[in-house]
C-alpha positions as a Python dict, from the first residue, in 0.01 Angstrom:
ca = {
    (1, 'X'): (0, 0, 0),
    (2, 'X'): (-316, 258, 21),
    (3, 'X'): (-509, 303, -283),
    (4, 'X'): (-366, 645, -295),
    (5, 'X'): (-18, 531, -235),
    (6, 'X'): (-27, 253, -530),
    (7, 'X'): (-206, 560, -778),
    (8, 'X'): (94, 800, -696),
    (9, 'X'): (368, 529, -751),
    (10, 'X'): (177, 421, -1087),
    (11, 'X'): (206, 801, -1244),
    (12, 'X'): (582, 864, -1133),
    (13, 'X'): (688, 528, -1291),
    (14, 'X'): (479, 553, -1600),
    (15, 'X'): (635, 942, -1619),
    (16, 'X'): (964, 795, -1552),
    (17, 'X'): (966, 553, -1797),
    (18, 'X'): (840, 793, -2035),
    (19, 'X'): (1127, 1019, -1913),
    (20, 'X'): (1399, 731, -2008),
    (21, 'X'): (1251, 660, -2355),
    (22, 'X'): (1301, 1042, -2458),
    (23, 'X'): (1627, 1094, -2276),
    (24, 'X'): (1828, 728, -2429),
    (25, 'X'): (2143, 824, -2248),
    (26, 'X'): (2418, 583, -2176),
    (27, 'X'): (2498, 514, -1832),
    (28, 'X'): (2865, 541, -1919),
    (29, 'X'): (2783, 921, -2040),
    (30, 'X'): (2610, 1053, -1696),
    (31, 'X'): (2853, 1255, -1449),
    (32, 'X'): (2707, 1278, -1108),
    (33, 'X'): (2792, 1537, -912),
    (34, 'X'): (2955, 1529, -632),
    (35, 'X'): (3118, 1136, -535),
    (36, 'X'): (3075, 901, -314),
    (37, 'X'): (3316, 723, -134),
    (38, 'X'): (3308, 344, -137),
    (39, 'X'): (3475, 292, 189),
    (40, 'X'): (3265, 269, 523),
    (41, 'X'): (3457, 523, 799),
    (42, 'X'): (3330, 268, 1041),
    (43, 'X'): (3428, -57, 883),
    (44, 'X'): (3689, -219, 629),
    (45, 'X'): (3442, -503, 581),
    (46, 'X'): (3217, -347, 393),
    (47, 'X'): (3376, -351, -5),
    (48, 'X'): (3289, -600, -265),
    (49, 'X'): (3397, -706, -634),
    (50, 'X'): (3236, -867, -911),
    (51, 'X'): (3475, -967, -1247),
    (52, 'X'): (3142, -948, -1476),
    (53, 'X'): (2768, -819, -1473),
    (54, 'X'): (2692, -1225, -1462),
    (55, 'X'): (2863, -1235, -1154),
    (56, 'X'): (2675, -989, -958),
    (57, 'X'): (2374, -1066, -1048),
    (58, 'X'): (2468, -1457, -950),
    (59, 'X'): (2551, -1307, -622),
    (60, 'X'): (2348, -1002, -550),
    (61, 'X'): (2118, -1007, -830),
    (62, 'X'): (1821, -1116, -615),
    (63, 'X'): (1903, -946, -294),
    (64, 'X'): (1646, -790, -30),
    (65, 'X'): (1591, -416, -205),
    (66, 'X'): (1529, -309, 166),
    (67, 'X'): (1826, -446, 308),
    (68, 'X'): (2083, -372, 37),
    (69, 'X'): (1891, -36, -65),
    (70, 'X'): (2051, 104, -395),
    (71, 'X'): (2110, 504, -331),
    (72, 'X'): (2365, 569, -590),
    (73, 'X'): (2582, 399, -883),
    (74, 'X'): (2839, 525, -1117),
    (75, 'X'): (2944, 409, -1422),
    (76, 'X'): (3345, 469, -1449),
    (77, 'X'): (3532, 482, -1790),
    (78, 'X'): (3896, 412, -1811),
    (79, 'X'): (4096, 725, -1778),
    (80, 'X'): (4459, 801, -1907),
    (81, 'X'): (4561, 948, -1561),
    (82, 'X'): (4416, 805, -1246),
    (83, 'X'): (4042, 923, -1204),
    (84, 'X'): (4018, 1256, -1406),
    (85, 'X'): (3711, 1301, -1592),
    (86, 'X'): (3881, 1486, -1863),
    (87, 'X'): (4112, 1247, -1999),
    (88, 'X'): (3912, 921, -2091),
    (89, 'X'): (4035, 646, -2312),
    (90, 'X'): (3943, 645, -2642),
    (91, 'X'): (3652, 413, -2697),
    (92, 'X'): (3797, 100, -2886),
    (93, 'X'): (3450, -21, -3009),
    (94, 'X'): (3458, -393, -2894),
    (95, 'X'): (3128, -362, -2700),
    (96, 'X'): (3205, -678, -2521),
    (97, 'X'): (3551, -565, -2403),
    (98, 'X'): (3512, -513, -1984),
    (99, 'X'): (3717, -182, -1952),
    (100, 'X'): (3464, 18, -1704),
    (101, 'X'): (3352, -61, -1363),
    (102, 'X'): (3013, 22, -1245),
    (103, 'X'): (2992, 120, -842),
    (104, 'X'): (2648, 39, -691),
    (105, 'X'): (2600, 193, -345),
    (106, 'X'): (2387, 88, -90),
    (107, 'X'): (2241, 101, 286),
    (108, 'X'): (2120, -195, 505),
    (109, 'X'): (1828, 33, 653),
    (110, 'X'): (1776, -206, 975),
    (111, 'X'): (2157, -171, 1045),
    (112, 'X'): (2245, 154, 930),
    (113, 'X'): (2556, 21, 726),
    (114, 'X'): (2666, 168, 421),
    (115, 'X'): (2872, -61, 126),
    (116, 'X'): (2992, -22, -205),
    (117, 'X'): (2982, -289, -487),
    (118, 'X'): (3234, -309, -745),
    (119, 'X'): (3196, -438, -1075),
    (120, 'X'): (3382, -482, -1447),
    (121, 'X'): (3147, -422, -1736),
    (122, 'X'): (3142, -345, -2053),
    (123, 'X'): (2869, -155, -2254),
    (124, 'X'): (2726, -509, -2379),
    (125, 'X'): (2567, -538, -2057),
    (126, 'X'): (2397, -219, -2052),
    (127, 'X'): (2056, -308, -2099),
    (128, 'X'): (2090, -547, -1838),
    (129, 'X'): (2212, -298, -1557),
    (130, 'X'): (1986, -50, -1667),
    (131, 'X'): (1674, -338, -1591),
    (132, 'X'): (1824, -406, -1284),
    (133, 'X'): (1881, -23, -1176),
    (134, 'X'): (1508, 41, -1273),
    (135, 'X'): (1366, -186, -1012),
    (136, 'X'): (1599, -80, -733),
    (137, 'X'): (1510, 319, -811),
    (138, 'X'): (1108, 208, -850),
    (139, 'X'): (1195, -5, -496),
    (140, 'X'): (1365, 367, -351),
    (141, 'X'): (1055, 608, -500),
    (142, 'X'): (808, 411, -269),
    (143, 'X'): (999, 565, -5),
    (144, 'X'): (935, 859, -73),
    (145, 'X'): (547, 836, -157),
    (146, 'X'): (352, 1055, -204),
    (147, 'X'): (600, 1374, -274),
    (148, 'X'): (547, 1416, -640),
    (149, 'X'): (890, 1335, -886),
    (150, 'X'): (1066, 1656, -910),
    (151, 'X'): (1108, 1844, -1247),
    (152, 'X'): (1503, 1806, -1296),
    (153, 'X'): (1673, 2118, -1443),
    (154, 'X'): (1785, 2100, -1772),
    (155, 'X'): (2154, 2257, -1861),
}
């Protein structure tokens, strides 16, 4: 990295971080918009599913941030009827209990091919996904050095 390169990616993750310690919302809280769909239109084989948080990071923990680049997760609470965003479960408040499933989405940027990872947490292992998620969106703002971080709109 350029000298100018490494000064640019030091001031968007210090401003970042600085971001995440005022903001302190749960990743089971945030709505995206739009989805994403975890199938591949070009493949079946391109799906897989972790039981726990110690799983994946057994797995897929450690994997090549430039071939499995992270461009999207969602965190999805259980909902009373199928997938609709206005009729969650009431929280039981066992944070150990696995009854959401967080969807990490990613490219391999050599081969152009898109998967989706599934897998069952609970909000115990928050802190953990949010380390994790951290270093794969530090790993995706170097691609896009040295555009500055843009001021999100607030609602």
């Amino acid at each position: 990295m350029t000298q100018t390169t490494e000064m640019w990616y030091s001031l968007v993750i210090n401003n970042q971080e600085k971001e995440a310690e005022m903001t302190e919302q749960h990743l089971w809280e945030v709505e995206h918009p739009y989805y994403c769909s975890e199938d591949n239109y070009f493949s079946n084989d391109c799906t897989a599913s972790y039981k726990s948080w110690a799983e994946f990071l057994e797995n897929e923990g450690d994997s090549d941030p430039d071939i499995n680049l992270v461009f999207r997760w969602d965190w999805e609470s259980p909902r009373k009827e199928g997938n609709d965003p206005e009729s969650p479960i009431k929280w039981q408040g066992d944070e150990s209990y696995r009854d959401s499933r967080l969807v990490v989405f990613c490219v391999g940027q050599s081969k152009g091919f898109f998967r989706s990872v599934s897998v069952e947490v609970c909000r115990a292992d928050e802190p953990a996904i949010k380390e994790w998620l951290m270093s794969r969106f530090h790993h995706l703002l170097k691609l896009w050095t040295p555009l500055p971080l843009p001021t999100l709109p607030t609602e």
